[in-house]
KOLMI-796525 format. One line per 8 residues: number of its first residue (from 0); their letters; for each residue y, x, z of C-alpha. Coordinates in steps of 0.25 Angstrom, whole numbers, padded with zeros to 4 digits, always signed. Example, Ala and Ser with C-alpha at 12.3 -4.5 7.8 and 13.67 -1.06 7.14 Angstrom:
2
0> as> -0018,+0049,+0031; -0004,+0055,+0029
This chain:
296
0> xxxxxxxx> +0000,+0001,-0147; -0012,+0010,-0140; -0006,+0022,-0146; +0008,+0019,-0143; +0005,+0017,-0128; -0004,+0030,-0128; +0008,+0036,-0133; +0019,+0031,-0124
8> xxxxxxxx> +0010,+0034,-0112; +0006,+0046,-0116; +0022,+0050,-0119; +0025,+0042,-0103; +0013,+0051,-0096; +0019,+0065,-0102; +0031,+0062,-0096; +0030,+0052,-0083
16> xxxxxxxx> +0036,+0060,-0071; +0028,+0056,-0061; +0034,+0018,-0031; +0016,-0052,-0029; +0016,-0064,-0038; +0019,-0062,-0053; +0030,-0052,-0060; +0034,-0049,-0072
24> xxxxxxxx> +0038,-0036,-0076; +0046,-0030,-0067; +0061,-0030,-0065; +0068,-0017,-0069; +0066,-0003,-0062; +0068,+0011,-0066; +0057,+0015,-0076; +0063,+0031,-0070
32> xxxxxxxx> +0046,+0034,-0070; +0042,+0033,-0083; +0055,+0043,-0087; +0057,+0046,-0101; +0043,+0048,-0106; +0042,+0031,-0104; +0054,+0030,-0111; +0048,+0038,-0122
40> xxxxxxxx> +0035,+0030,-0122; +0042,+0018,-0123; +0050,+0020,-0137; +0037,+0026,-0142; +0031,+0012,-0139; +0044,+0005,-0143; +0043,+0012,-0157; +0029,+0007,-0159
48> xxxxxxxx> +0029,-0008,-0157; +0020,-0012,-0146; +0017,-0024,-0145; +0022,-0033,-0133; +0011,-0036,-0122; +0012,-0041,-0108; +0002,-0033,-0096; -0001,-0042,-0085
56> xxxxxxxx> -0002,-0035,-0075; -0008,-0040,-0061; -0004,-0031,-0050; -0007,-0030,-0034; +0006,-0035,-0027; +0009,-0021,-0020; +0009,-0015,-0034; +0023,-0022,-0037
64> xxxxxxxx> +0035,-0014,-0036; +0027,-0003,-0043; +0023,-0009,-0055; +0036,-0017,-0057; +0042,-0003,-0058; +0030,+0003,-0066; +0033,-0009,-0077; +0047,-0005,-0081
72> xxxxxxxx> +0040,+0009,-0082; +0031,+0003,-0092; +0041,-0005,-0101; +0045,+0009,-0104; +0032,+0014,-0108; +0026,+0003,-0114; +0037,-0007,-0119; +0030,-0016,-0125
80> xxxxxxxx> +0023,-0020,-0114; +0027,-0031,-0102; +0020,-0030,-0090; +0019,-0044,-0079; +0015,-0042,-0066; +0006,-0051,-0057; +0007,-0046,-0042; +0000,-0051,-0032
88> xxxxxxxx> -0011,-0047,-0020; -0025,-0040,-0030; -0033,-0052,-0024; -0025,-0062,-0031; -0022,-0054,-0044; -0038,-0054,-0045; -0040,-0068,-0043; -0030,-0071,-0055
96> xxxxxxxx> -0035,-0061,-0064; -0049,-0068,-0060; -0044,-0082,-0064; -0038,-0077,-0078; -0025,-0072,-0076; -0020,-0063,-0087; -0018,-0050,-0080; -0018,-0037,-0088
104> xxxxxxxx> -0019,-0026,-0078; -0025,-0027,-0062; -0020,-0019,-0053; -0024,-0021,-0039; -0024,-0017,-0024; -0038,-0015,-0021; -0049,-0012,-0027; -0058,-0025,-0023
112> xxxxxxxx> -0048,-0034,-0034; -0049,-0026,-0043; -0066,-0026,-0041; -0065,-0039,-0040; -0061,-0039,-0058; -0070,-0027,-0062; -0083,-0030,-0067; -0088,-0013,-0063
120> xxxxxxxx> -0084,-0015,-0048; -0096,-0019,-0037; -0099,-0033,-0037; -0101,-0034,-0022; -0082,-0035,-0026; -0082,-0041,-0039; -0091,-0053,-0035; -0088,-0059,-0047
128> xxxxxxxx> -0091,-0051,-0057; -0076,-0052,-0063; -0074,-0042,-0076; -0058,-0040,-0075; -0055,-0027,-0077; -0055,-0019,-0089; -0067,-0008,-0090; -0061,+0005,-0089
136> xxxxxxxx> -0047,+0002,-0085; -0049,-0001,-0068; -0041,+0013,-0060; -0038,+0015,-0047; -0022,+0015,-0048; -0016,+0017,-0035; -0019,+0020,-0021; -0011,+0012,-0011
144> xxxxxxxx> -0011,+0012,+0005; -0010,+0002,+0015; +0001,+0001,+0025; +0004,-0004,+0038; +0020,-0009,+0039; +0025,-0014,+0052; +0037,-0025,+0051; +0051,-0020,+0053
152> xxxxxxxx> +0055,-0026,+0067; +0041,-0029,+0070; +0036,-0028,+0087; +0023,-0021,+0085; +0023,-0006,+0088; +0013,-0005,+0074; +0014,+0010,+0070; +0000,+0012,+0062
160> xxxxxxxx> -0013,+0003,+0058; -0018,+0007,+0071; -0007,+0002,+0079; -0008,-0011,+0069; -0024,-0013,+0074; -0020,-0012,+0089; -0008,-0022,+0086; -0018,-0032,+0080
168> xxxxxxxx> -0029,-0031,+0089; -0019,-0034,+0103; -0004,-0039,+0100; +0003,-0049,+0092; +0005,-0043,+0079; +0006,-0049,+0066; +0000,-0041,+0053; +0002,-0045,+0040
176> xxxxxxxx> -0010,-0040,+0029; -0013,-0046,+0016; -0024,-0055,+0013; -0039,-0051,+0011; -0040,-0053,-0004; -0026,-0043,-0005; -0030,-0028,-0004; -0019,-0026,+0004
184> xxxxxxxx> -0026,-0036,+0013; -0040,-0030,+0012; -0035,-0018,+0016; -0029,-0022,+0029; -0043,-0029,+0031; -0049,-0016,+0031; -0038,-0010,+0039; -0042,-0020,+0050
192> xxxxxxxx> -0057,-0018,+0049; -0053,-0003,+0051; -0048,-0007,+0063; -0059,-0017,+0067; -0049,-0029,+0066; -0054,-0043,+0064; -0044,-0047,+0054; -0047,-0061,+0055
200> xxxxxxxx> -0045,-0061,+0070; -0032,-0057,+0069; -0027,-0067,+0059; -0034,-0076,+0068; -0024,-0072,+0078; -0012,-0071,+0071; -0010,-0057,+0069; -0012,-0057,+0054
208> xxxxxxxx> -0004,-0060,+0042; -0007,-0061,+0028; -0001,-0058,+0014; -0007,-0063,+0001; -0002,-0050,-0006; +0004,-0036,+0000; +0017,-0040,-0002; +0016,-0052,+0007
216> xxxxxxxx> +0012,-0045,+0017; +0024,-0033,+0014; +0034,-0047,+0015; +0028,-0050,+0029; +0031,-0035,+0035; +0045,-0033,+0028; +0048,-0048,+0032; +0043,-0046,+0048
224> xxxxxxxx> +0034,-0057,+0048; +0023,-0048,+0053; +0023,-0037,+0061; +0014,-0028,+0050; +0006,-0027,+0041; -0001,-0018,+0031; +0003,-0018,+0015; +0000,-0007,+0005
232> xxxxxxxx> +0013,+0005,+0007; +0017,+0002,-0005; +0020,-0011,-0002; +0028,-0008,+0010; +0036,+0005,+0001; +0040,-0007,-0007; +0045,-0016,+0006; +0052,-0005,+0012
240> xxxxxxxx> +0042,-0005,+0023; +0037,+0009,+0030; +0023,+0008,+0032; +0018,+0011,+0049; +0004,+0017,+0044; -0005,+0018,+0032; -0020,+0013,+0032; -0030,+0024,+0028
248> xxxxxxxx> -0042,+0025,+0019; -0051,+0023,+0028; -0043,+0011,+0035; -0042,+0001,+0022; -0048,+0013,+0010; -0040,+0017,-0002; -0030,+0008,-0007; -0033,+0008,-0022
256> xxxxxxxx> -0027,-0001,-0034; -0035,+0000,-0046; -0029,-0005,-0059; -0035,-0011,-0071; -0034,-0018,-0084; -0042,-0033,-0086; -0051,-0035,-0096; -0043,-0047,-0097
264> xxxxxxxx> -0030,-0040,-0103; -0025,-0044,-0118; -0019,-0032,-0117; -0027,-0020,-0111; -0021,-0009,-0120; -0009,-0011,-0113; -0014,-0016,-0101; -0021,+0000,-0099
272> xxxxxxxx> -0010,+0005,-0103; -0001,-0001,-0092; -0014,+0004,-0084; -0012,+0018,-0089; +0003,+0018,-0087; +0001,+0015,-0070; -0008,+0026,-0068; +0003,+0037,-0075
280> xxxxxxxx> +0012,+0046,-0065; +0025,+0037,-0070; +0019,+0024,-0065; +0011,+0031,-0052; +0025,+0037,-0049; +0030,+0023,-0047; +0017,+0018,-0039; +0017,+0031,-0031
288> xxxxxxxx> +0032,+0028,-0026; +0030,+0017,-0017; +0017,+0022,-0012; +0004,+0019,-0021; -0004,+0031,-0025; -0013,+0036,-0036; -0027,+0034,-0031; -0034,+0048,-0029
């Protein structure tokens, strides 16, 4: 089995040319990105027998029109195996891997979650000393950035974050962002720091909605229920929404996705492998089309 996965990826690397709640694998799109050398790698597979397994795979929600489409690439390369998705906000998918969900591969919005599972990382963020995440297998996948979309038809003349920060601090605005354990959220919390907002105050005062995941608070915008809000841009590619402005580093810092395999996995030798498969140029194509980035 180890042999004929190196063999099939090696063959899918030579040639590869290069966009919450529970899912299973994902309805059908073109596998155009993996090209002929997947379909090679799969009868190469096909002709040895693999045995059958099923990847769990927990993933943030702003990762779930890409990985949908990556998993039809993957039934080419690697038949044998079924992916199942679990999308939902990092915080949450951490909490259930926490309480003994089965989950094969993590792959979250921020780094803190993904702290939070790893026995290496500091413990003033793993309070509690979890051990989750498989030595050796933890990588920073994908580099996002955090977006600032107005709603269509909406009164407030919001052209950028600055604009955004005068809004909240004088008019009657309404700004959707996600919850603080969503690192979607989290980064909006910094964004109002930036602007020495008191975050608080303006929910106080009504001026501040909130989502459980990012694509809560993508609904909100795209629905007009709000008047903003910020959302990664690969959420808003997704929705259809153009973006009014883009939050620096030195707003919010980078916008990292690490990636791991649990410890807790029946099935790590697959598990990596499905790891390995994301970080190649046919998979990074896909992620890179509706706006994530590899991390430099």
């Amino acid at each position: 089995m180890k042999k004929a996965l190196a063999a099939a990826f090696a063959l899918a690397f030579s040639l590869a040319g290069c966009g919450g709640g529970a899912s299973s694998a994902a309805s059908p799109s073109s596998a155009a990105s993996a090209g002929s050398g997947a379909a090679s790698a799969s009868a190469s597979q096909t002709e040895t027998g693999g045995e059958p397994v099923e990847l769990t795979v927990f993933a943030a929600a702003s990762l779930t029109e890409t990985l949908n489409r990556i998993a039809e690439d993957y039934k080419v390369v690697a038949p044998n195996v079924t992916l199942t998705f679990n999308f939902d906000s990092s915080g949450t998918l951490k909490t259930q891997i926490q309480e003994g969900a089965v989950c094969d591969v993590f792959l979250s919005a921020g780094q803190k979650q993904m702290d939070q599972l790893d026995k290496t990382a500091d413990a003033s963020v793993n309070t509690e000393g979890l051990d989750f995440v498989a030595e050796g297998t933890r990588v920073n996948l994908l580099e996002n950035k955090v977006a600032l979309c107005v709603a269509e038809g909406s009164d407030a003349s919001i052209a950028s974050f600055d604009d955004l920060a005068k809004a909240l601090e004088g008019t009657d605005i309404l700004m959707a962002m996600g919850n603080s354990d969503v690192p979607v959220g989290q980064y909006t919390q910094q964004i109002l720091a930036y602007y020495n907002l008191d975050e608080e105050a303006l929910a106080n005062a009504g001026k501040i909605t909130y989502g459980s995941n990012v694509k809560e608070v993508t609904t909100q915008i795209t629905e007009g229920s709000v008047d903003c809000g910020v959302v990664y841009c690969t959420d808003a590619f997704s929705a259809g929404i153009t973006p009014v402005d883009y939050a620096t580093e030195e707003m919010c810092g980078q916008v990292i996705y690490p990636a791991a395999v649990l410890n807790v996995s029946q099935h790590s030798e697959e598990a990596q492998a499905f790891l390995d498969y994301l970080q190649t140029d046919a998979a990074m194509q896909v992620f890179e089309e509706v706006g994530f980035s590899p991390v430099k």
